[in-house]
C-alpha positions as CSV (number, residue, x, y, z in Angstrom):
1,X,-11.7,-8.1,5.5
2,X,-11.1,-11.9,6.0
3,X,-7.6,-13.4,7.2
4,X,-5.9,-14.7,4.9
5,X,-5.1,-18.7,4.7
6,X,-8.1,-20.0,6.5
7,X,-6.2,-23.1,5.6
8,X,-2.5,-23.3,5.5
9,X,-0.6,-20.7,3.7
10,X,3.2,-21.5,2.9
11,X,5.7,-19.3,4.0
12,X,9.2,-18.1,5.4
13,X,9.8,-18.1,9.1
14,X,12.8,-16.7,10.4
15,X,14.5,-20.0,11.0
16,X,13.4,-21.8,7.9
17,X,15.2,-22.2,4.6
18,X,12.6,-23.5,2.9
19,X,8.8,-22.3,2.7
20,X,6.7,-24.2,4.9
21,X,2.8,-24.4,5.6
22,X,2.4,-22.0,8.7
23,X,-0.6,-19.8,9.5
24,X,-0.9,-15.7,9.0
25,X,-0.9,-15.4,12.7
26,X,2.4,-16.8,12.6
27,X,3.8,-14.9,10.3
28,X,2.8,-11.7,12.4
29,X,3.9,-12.7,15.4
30,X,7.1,-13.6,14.5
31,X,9.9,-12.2,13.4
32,X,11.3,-11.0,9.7
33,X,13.4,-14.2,7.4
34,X,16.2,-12.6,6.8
35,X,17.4,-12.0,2.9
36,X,20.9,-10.8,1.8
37,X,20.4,-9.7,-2.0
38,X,17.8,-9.1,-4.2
39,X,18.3,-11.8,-6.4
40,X,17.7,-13.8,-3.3
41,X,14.6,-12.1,-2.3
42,X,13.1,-12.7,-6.1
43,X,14.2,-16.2,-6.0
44,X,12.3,-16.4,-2.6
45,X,9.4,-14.1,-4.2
46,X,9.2,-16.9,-6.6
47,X,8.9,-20.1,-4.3
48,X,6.2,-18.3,-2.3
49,X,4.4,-18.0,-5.5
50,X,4.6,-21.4,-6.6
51,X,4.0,-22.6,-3.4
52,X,0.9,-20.3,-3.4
53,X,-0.9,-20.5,-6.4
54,X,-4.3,-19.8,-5.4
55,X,-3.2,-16.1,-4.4
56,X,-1.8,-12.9,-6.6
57,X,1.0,-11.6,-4.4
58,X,1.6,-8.2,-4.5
59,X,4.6,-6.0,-1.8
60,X,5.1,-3.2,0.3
61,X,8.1,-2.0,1.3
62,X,8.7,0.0,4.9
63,X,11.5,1.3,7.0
64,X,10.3,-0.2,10.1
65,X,7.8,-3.0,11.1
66,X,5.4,-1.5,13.0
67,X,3.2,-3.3,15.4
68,X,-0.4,-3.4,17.2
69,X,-0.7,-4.0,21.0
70,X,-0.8,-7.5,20.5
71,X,2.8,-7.8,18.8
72,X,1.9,-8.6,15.4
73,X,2.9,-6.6,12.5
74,X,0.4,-4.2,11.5
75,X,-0.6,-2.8,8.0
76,X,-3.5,0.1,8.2
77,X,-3.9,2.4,5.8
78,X,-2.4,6.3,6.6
79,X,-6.2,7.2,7.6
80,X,-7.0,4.8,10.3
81,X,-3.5,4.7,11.8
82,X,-2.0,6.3,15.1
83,X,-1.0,9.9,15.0
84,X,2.6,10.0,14.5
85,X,4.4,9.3,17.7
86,X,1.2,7.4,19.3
87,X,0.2,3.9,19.3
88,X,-3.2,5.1,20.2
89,X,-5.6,4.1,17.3
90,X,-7.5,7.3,16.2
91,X,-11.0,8.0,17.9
92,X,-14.3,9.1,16.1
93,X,-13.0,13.0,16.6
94,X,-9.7,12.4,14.6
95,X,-11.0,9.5,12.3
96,X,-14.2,12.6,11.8
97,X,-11.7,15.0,11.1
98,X,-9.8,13.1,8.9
99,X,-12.8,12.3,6.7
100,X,-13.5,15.8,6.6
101,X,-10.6,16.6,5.0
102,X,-10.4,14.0,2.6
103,X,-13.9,14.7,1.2
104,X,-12.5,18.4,1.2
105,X,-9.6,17.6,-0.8
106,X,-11.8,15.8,-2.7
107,X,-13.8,18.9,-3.9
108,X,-10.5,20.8,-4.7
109,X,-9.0,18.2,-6.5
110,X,-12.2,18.0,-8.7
111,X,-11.9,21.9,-9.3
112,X,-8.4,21.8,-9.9
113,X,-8.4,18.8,-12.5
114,X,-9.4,20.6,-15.1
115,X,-6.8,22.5,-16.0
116,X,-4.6,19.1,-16.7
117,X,-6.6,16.8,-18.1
118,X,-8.8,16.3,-21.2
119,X,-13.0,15.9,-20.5
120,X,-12.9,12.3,-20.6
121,X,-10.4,12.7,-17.7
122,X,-12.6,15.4,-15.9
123,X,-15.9,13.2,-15.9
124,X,-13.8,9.9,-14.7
125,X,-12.4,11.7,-11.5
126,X,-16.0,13.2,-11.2
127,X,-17.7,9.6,-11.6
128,X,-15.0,7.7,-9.8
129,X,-14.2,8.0,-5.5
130,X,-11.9,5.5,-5.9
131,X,-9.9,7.4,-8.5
132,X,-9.9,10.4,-6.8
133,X,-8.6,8.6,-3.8
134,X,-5.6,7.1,-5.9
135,X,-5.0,10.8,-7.1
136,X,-5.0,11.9,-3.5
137,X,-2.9,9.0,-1.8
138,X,0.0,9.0,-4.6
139,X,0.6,12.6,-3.9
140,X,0.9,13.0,-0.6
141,X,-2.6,15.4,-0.5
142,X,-4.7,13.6,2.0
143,X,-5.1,10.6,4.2
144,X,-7.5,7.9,2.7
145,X,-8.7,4.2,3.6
146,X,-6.6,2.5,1.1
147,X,-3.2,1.1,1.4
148,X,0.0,1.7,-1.2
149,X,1.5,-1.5,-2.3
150,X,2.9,-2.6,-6.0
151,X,3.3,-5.3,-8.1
152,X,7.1,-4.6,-8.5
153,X,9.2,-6.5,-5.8
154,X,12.3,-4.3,-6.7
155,X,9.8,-0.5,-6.3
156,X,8.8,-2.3,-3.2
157,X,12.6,-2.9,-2.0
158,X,14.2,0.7,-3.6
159,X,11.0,2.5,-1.2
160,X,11.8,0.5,2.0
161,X,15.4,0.6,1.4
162,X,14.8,4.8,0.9
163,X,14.5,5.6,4.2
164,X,16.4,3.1,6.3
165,X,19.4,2.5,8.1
166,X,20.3,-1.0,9.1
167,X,16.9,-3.1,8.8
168,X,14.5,-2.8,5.5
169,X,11.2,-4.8,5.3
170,X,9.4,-6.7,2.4
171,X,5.7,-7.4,3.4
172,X,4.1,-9.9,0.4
173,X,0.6,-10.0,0.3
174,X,-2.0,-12.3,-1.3
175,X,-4.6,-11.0,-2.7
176,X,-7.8,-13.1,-4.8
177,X,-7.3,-13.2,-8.8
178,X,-7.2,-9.9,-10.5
179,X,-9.7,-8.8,-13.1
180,X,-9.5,-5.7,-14.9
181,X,-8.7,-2.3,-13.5
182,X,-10.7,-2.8,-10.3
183,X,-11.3,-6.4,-8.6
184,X,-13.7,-6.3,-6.0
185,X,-13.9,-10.0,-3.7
186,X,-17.0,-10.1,-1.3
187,X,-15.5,-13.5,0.2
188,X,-12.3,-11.6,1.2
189,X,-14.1,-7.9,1.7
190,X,-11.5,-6.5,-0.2
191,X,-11.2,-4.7,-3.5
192,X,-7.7,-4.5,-5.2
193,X,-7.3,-0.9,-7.2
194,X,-4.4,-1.4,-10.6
195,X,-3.9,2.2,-10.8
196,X,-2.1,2.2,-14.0
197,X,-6.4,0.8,-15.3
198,X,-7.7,3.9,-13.5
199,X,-5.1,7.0,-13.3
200,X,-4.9,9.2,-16.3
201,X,-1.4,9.4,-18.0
202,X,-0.8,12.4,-16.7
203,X,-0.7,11.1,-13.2
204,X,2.9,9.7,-14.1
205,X,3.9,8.3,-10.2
206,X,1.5,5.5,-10.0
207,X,2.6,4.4,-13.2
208,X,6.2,4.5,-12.8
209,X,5.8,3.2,-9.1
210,X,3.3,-0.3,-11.0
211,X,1.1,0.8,-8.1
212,X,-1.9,-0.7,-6.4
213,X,-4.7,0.4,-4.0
214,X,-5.7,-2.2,-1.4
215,X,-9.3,-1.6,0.0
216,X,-12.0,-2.8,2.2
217,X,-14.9,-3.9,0.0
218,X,-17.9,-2.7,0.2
219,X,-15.8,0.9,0.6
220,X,-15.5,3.2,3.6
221,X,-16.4,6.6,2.5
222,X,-16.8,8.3,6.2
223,X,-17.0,7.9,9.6
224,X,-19.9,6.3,9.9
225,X,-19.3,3.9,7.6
226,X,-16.1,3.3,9.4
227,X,-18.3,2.6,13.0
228,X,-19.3,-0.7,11.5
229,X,-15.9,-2.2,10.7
230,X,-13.9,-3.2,14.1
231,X,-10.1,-1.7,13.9
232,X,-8.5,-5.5,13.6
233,X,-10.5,-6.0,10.6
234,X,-8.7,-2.7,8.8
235,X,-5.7,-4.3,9.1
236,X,-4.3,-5.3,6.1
237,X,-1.6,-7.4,8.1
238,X,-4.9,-10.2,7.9
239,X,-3.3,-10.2,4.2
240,X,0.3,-11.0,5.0
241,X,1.8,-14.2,3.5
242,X,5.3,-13.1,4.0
243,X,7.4,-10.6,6.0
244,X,11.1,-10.7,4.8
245,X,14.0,-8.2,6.1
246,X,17.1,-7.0,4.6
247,X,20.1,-4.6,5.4
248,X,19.8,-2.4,2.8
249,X,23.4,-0.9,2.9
250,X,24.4,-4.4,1.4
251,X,21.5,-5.5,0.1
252,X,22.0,-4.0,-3.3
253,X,26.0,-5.2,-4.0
254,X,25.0,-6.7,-7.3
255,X,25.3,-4.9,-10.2
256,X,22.5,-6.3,-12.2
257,X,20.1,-5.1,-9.9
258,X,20.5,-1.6,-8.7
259,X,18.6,0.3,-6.3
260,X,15.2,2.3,-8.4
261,X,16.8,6.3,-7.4
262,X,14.0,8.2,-5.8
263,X,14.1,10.7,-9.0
264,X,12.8,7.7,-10.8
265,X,10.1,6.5,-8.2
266,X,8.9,10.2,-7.9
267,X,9.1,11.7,-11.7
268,X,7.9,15.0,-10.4
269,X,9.4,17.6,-13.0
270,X,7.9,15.5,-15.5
271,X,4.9,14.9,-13.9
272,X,1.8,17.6,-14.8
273,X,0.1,16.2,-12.0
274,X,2.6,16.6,-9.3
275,X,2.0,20.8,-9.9
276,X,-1.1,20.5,-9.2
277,X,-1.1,18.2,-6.3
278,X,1.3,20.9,-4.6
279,X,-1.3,24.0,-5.5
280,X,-3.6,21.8,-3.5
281,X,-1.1,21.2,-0.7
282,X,-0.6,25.2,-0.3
283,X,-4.3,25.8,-0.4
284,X,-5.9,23.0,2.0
285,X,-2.8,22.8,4.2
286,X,-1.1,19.9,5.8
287,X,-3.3,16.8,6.9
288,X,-1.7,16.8,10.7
C-alpha cells in the first residue's frame, strides 16, 4: 500500500484553524485537532474535501488512538494487529493460526448460507472471497485483512463515541476514485470494498452502518501471501488525511444531530443474517 500524499496533502493539525498543506507523517505523529460538535466536524469534513479533491474520503471512528512503536497512529486491520493487551505485532504462528480460522469460518459460513439466502445469493458468496470476508468482518465471526470504515461521518462518530469516556477519534481517509461495487488501484495497492454493491439484503448491518472494506490490492488470502508484504505497509494509517478528536459527552448537545443508538447501527432482531452469524459463533468458537 502506498502513503498517501506523495505530494502535499491539506489538513488539520492540532494548532491550526484552518487546513493547511502538511504531510501524512505529520498527521501521525502528531496529535488529534480538536472538534466540539458535529456540525463543526462536518463543516471541517467539508473543507478537507474541498481542499482535497483528488481523494474520496471515507471515516473510522475508535475509542482510543492507538499507536505503533514509532508513535504514529496506527490503523491495521483486526487480523494483523497485536493480541489484545500486547503491542507485539503477531508472528507467522498467530498470523498462521489466524488464517486458519478464517478460511474455516469461511467453509461454515458457505454451508450455513443457504438456509437465508436465495441461489443467486448462494453462488455469489461461493464465487466471491471478498464477500465472504465482508459477511465475516461485519459480524463479528472471524478476523480478516480488511479494515471497517464508512462513508457516513455521523456512523463514524455514533461508533467511536459508543464506547468512550472523555476522548473520541475521527480518522478520515483518502482513498482513489470509486468505481462500482469494488475499486481496485494498483498505484495505491489498495482495493476499496462498497458493501452495500456486494452484501445481500439480508445482511442488513453493512447497509445500515453505509459500510466499506479497505484492502491491500493484489489480496492477502494466507500466510504466505502475507510474508511478502512488510507490517508498515498493512497499515492503513499510510491512508490518513485527518485525525480529529472530540469529547463525546458534549459532543452531541445539538439537537439536529443526535447520536445513531447502537440498536440502529446493529439491527440484529431484524437482521436474518445476524442468527446465523451467532450459529456460527457457537459452533467454531471465539477467534482468541
Amino acid at each position: 500500500m502506498e502513503t498517501i500524499g506523495k505530494r502535499d496533502i491539506v489538513s488539520y493539525q492540532v494548532e491550526w484553524d484552518t487546513p493547511k498543506s502538511t504531510t501524512n507523517n505529520r498527521i501521525r505523529a502528531g496529535r488529534a485537532h480538536r472538534v466540539d460538535s458535529f456540525l463543526e466536524l462536518a463543516r471541517k469534513i467539508a473543507a478537507l474535501q474541498y481542499k482535497n479533491p483528488q481523494y474520496v474520503l471515507l471515516f473510522r471512528g475508535q475509542a482510543k488512538d492507538y499507536k505503533n512503536q514509532k508513535g504514529n497512529s496506527s490503523l491495521k486491520p483486526c487480523l494483523l494487529r497485536p493480541r489484545k493487551g500486547s503491542s507485539e505485532l503477531p508472528g507467522r504462528e498467530l498470523l498462521l493460526q489466524r488464517f486458519q480460522f478464517l478460511a474455516e469460518a469461511e467453509r461454515r459460513l458457505v454451508e450455513g448460507y443457504e438456509s437465508v439466502s436465495d441461489i443467486e445469493g448462494v453462488l455469489k458468496i461461493k464465487r466471491q472471497r471478498i464477500l465472504r470476508w465482508a459477511i465475516l468482518q461485519h459480524y463479528e465471526i472471524a478476523f480478516t485483512p480488511l479494515l471497517d470504515v464508512s462513508q457516513s461521518l455521523r456512523v463514524a462518530a455514533s461508533f467511536a463515541s459508543a464506547t468512550a469516556e472523555e476522548r473520541a477519534f475521527i480518522y478520515v481517509l483518502g482513498v482513489p476514485n470509486l468505481s462500482g461495487a469494488i475499486s481496485a488501484s494498483a498505484e495505491a495497492g489498495l482495493q476499496i470494498v462498497r458493501l452495500s454493491g456486494v452484501c445481500p439484503p439480508v445482511a442488513l448491518r453493512p447497509h445500515i452502518q453505509e459500510g466499506y472494506l479497505l484492502g491491500e490490492y493484489p489480496d492477502m488470502p494466507d500466510i504466505e501471501q502475507k510474508q511478502h508484504y512488510p507490517a508498515f505497509e498493512t497499515d492503513f494509517g499510510r491512508r490518513l488525511l485527518a485525525k480529529l478528536e472530540f469529547d463525546p459527552r458534549t459532543f452531541w448537545s445539538d439537537a439536529e444531530f443526535p447520536m445513531i443508538t447502537r440498536g440502529a447501527l446493529y439491527p440484529d432482531r431484524h437482521d436474518p443474517l445476524f442468527v446465523l452469524a451467532q450459529e456460527l459463533r457457537d459452533r467454531i468458537g471465539s477467534q482468541e
